[in-house]
N, C-alpha and C positions, 0 to 999 in steps of 0.2 A: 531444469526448473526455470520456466521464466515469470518475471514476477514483475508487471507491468507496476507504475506508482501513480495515486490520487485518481486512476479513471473513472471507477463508480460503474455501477450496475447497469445499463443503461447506455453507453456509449459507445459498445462495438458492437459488430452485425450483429453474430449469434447472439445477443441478447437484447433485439431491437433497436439497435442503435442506428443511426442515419448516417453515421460515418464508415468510410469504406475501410474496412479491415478484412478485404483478401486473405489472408495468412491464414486467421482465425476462422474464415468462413469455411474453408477446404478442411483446419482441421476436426472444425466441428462436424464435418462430413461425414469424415470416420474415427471419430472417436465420440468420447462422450461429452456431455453441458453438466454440468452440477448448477443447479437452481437455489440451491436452499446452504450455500460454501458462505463461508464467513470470515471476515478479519475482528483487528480488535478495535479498528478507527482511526489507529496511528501508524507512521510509518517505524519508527524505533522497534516497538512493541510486537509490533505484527514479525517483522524481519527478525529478532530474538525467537518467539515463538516458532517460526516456522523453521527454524536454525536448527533448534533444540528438542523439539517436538513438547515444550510443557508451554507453560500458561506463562504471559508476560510478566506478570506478579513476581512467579517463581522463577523468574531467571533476571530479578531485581529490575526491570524492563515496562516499568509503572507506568512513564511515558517518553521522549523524547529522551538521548543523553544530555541537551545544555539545560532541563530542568532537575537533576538528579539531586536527589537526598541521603542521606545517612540511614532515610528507611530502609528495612532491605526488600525492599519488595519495589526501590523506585533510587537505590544505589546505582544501578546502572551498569555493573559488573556483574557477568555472568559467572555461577559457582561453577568450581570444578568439577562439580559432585552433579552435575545437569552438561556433558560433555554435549556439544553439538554434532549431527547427522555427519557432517561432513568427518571429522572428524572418526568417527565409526568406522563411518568407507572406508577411509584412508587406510586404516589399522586391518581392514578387510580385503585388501588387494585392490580398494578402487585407485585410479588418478581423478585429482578433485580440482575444480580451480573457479574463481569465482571472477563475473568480469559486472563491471558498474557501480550503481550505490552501496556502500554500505557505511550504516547509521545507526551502527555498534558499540562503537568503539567511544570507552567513553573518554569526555573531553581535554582533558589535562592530559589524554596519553596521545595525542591524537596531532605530534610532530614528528618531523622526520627521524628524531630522537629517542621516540618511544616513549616506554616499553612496549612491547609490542604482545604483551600477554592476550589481549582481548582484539589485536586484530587477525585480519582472516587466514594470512601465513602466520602465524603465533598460535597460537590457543584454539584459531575459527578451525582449523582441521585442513585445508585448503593448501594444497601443493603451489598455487599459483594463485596471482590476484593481480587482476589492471581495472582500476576503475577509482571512484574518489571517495574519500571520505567524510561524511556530513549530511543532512540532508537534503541538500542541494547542491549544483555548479551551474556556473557560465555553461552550456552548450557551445559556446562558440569559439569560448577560451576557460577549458579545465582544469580544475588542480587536479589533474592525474597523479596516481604512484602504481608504477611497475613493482609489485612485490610490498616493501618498504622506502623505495627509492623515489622521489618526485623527480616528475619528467613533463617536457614538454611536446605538445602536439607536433607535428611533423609538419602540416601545415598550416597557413595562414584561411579565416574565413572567406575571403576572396578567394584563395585556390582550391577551395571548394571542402575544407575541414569543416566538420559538426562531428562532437562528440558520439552518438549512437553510430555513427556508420564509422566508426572509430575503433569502440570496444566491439562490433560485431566483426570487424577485420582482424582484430586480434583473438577473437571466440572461435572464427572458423580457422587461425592459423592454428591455434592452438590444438581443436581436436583430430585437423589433419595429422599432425606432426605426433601427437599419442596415439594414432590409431595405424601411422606409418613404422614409429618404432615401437610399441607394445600391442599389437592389435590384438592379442588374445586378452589385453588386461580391460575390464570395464571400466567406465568414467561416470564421474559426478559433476554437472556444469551448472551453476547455479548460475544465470543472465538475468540482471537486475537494471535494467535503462535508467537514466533520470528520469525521462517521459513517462509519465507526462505532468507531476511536478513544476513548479511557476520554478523560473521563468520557463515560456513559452517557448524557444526558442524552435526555428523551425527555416528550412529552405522555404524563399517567397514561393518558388513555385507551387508548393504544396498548400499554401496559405490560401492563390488566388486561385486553386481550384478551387474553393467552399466560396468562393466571393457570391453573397449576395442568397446561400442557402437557411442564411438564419434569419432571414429578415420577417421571417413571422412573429418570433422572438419566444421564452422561455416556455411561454405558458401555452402556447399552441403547438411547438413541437412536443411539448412532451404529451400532447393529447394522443398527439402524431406515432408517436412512440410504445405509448401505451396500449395504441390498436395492433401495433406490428407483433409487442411482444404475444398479446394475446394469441396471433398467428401463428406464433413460430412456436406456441405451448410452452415458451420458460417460463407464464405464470398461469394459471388456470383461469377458464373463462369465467367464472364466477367473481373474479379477484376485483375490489375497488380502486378505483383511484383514489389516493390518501388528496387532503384540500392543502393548499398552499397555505405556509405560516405566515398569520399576521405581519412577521418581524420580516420578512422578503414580499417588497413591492411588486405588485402587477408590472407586464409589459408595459401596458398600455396609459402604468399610472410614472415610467420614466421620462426624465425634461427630453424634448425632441431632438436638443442639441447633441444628444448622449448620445445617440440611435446610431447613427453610423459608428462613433469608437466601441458600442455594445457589440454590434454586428462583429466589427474585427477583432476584437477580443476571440469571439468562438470560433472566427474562422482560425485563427492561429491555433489554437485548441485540436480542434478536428485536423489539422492541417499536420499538428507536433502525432497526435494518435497514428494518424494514414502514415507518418514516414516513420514510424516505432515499429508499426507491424510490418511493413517492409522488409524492415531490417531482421526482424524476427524471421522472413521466409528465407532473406539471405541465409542463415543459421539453419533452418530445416533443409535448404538444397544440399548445404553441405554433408547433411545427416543421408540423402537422401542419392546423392553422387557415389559418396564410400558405401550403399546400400546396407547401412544399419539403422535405416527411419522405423522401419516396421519390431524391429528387437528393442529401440530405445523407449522407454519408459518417459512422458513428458506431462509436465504442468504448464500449463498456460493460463496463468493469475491475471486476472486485470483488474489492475490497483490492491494497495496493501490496507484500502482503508475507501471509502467514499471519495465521491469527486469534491474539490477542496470548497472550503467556500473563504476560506483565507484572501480574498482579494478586494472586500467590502462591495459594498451596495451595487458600485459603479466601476468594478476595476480598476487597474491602474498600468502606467506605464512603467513605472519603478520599482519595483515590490519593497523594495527596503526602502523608501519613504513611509508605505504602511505599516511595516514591521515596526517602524520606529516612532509610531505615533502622527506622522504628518501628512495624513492620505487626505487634508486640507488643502495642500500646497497644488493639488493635479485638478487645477479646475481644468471645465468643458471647452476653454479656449485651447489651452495647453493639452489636453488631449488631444485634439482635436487637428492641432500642430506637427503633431505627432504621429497621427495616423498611418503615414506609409512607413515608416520605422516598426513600428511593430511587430514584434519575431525575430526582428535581425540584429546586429550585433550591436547596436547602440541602445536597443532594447532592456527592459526587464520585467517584463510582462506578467500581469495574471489578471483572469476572466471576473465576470460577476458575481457575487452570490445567485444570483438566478438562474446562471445556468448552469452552477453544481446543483444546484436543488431538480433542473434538469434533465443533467446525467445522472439521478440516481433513481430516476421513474421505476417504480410507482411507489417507493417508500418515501418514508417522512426524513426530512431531514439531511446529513452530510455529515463529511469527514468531519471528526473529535466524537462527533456526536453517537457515543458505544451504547445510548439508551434504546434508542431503534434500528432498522433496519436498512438505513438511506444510508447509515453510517460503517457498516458491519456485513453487509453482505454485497458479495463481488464474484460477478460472473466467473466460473472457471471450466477450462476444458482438459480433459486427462483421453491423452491420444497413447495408444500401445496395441498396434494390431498385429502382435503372435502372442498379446497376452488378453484383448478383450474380446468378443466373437460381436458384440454388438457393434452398431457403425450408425451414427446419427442419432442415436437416441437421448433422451433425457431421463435424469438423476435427481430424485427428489428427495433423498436421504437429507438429515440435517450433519452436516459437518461445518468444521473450525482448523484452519491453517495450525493448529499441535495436533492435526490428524496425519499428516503430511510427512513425515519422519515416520512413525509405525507402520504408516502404507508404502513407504521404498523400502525398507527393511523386509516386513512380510512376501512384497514382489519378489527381492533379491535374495530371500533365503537367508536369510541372516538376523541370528536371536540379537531381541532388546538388550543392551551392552548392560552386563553389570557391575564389571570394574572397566576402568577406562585408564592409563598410564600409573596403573595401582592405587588409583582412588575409587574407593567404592561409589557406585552409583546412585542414584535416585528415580521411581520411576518413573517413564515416557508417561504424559498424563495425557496424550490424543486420542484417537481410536484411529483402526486402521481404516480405509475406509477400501481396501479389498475387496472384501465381502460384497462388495455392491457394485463389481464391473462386467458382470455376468448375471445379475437379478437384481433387475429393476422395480422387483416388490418386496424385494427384504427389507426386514423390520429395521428400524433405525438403531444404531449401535452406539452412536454419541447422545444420550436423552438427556443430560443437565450441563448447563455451560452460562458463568458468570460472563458479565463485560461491565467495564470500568474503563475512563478515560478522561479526566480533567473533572471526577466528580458526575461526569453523566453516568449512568450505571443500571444494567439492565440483568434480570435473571432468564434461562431457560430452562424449559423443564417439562419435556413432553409436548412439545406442543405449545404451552402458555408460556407469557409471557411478561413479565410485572416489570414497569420501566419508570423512572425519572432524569430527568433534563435538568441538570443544576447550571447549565449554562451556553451560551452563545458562541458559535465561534470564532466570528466578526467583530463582538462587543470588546473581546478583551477580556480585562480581570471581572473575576465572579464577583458579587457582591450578596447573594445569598446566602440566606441563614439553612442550613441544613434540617432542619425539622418544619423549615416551609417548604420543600421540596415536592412537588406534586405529581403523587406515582399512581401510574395508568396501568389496567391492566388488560391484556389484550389475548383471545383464543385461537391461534394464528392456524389449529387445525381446519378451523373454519374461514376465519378471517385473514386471507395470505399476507396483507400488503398492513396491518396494525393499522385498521383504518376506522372500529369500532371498540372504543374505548368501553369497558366491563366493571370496574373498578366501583361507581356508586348502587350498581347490580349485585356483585357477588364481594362485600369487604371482607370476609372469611377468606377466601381463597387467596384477595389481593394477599392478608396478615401473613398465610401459608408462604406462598413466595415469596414475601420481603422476610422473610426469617430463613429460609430458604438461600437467598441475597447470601445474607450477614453469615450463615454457618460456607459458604462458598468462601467468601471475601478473606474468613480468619484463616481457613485452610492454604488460602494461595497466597498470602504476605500483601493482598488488598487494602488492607488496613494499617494503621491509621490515614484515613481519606485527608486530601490535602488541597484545598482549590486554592493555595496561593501562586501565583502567575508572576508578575513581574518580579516580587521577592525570588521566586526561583531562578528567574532569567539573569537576574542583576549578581548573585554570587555573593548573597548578603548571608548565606547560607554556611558556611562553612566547609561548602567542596572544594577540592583540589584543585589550583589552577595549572595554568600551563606555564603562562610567566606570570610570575607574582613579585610584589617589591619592585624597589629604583633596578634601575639599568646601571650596571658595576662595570666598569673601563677594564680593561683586561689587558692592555697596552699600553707605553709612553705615548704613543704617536696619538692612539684615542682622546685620551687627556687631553692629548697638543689641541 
């Protein structure tokens, strides 16, 4: 299972994107596209879910872990009573091992110290784990942990270290060496990159291949984009272009001085994508050398959520200048300054708002944002050829990342667990999506599915779609009143891309699915909605810390 971060709909080949992703084009060759695959907006949320196979709600996974409450629907601890996938396998004769992000683990347990209940050798089911924990690292300089153990890279960025061609050296050591000593036992790899996640960080060479390909800028390539997809049937010809929000500036309407640091921002971007997939085909040669490509069972996720638009208006060089308030401090000089730094290790890069709005052609909107589809749905490919007979087609079924657990289970034979280490279970709430690798007219099997994410909040239900936006993702803290929330309703059997807002046409139907909403929200621990933002972040909350209170001397010589 590979499960690419922040790409958005829109940015790799098989789903018209302008950036080269070889890997994903051969395997959309032969296997299949899912068109209509969804996340839940975030990356926390989504990585729980797809863990566990239920809803991020229901495995306390509300949103991020350094915003976590007492709620439980947004504690941030997964119940024992919702055992993860991996964890199944293991208990089922699989070897499991996880390598890259995970942004699980919630944050007071999350030193070398422990506990290690909720990380991926503890609790996650996971025989093995190299990769970091959080939602981010340095690409150039990781906080790796081998297992529990924090460790340091082997080499220096100059001798030619980057993290993904890192964890992909250790992915293909690893399934060599289990397929050398257990080769009758099957394997669970769950391959999670940072990429494509801010920062940026990327080999120049990859960077200065895109030099000079964005220079049309957001709003023309995603025209550009929109004709390809139509091409290649991931959206129907009939399908609109959604218009660009008010709150995201035209190209043509940024200061000129930007135009070069805009430019390089995407090339870094496209540049971090092209050497993620790469590395990805690294990991299928190896599948493909020991001649178990065609038996293994594979997801190829791009992004756990929309492409981000976390980097404001204009990008930036530092991201934690923005994060902290002072995306003031990066004027167009100092970018500007800056420009061949960019992607490399003095770097801390992230893109425009424009052209995540970009990457997620032809929906509205971007990562946080769970009300539409710019935010929530994300190209996927499912390659298995001694399990699917079709090769190159497309999957128009509606499915959702807690389908993804029911559907390796079902492949491999193997009943929905109902005790797990003598706790009874609770059930899988995805659907498999099986049933639809072999009949590409079968009726949909997942037909209702809430989303929630920082208060944005959308229902599904057939086809329709009743959605509000309670907030920005650039702006910051929400400042809306919840009963001014202005919800759209949208007929996406007809309308693919929510581009025809229904809502002053049919208020009957909108009432039906905002109630609809609300009996979803109780059921999955949605509720109580929470749009406070900084109060969460600042720990003013009463979570758990990691160090908390004075620093206590433990030595005479400390004292000294």
């Amino acid at each position: 299972m590979v499960l690419l971060d922040d790409v958005g709909f829109a940015a790799s080949g098989p789903f018209g994107g302008v950036i080269d992703t070889p890997t994903a084009d051969e395997l959309a060759k032969n296997g299949l596209r899912y068109n209509r695959f969804h996340t839940t907006a975030l990356c926390s949320p989504t990585r729980a879910a797809i863990l566990t196979g239920r809803n991020h709600h229901s495995v306390g996974m509300g949103g991020i872990t350094e915003i976590a409450t007492s709620a439980p629907g947004y504690c941030s601890v997964i119940p024992k009573d919702k055992a993860p996938l991996a964890l199944t396998l293991k208990l089922n004769g699989y070897s499991t091992a996880q390598f890259g992000k995970c942004h699980e683990v919630p944050v007071w347990q999350t030193s070398p110290m422990g506990p290690y209940d909720q990380w991926p050798t503890g609790g996650g089911g996971f025989e093995y784990f190299y990769g970091f924990i959080g939602g981010e690292t340095n690409q150039w300089y990781p906080a790796i942990y081998d297992g529990t153990t924090p460790v340091e890279p082997e080499k220096t960025p100059e001798e030619g270290y980057h993290f993904t061609d890192d964890m992909t050296d250790k992915a293909i050591n690893w399934i060599q060496q289990q397929k050398s000593l257990m080769p009758d036992k099957p394997f669970y790899v769950y391959f999670a990159p940072g990429a494509t996640h801010a920062p940026h960080h990327v080999p120049k060479e990859y960077i200065d291949k895109y030099k000079g390909k964005f220079s049309m800028g957001w709003d023309k390539i995603r025209d550009e984009i929109f004709a390809k997809q139509k091409k290649l049937g991931v959206i129907p010809k009939d399908a609109v272009l959604t218009e660009r929000p008010k709150e995201i500036p035209a190209w043509d309407e940024m200061p000129k001085e930007l135009i070069p640091i805009l430019e390089r921002e995407m090339e870094c971007y496209a540049g971090f994508l092209d050497h993620t997939d790469h590395n990805v085909g690294r990991l299928f040669d190896c599948l493909n050398n020991l001649e178990i490509m065609d038996d293994t069972l594979i997801y190829y996720i791009f992004g756990d959520n929309g492409a981000s638009a976390e980097g404001t208006l204009n990008g930036c060089f530092n991201e934690m200048s923005t994060l902290n308030g002072m995306a003031g401090i990066e004027t167009p000089d100092f970018l500007m300054s800056k420009i061949d730094e960019f992607g490399g290790p003095d770097a801390y890069n992230h893109y425009a708002v424009g052209w995540a709005w970009a990457m997620d052609t032809p929906y509205q909107w971007t990562k946080q944002v769970a009300s539409h589809f710019g935010g929530t749905r994300n190209g996927t490919i499912i390659h298995w050829p001694n399990g699917i007979k079709s090769k190159g087609d497309i999957r128009s079924q509606f499915h959702h990342v807690i389908d993804i657990a029911p559907t390796v289970l079902e492949a491999a034979g193997i009943p929905h667990p109902t005790v797990v280490n003598s706790i009874q279970q609770s059930p899988l709430e995805g659907y498999s999506m099986f049933y639809s690798f072999n009949d590409a007219k079968a009726a949909d099997t997942h037909e209702t599915q809430y989303f929630e994410m920082f208060c944005n909040r959308g229902i599904y239900h057939k086809g329709w779609t009743a959605v509000t936006r309670h907030g920005t993702p650039w702006l910051g803290a929400n400042k809306n009143v919840f009963d001014d929330d202005v919800w759209e309703l949208y007929d996406t059997n007809t309308d693919w891309t929510q581009s025809k807002d229904l809502s002053k046409e049919m208020p009957e139907k909108l009432h039906e699915m905002q109630r609809l909403f609300l009996i979803e929200a109780a059921k999955y621990n949605v509720l109580p909605l929470d749009d406070r933002s900084f109060e969460r972040f600042n720990l003013i909350l009463g979570r758990p810390q990691l160090i908390k209170g004075k620093l206590k001397c433990f030595s005479a010589e400390w004292k000294t």
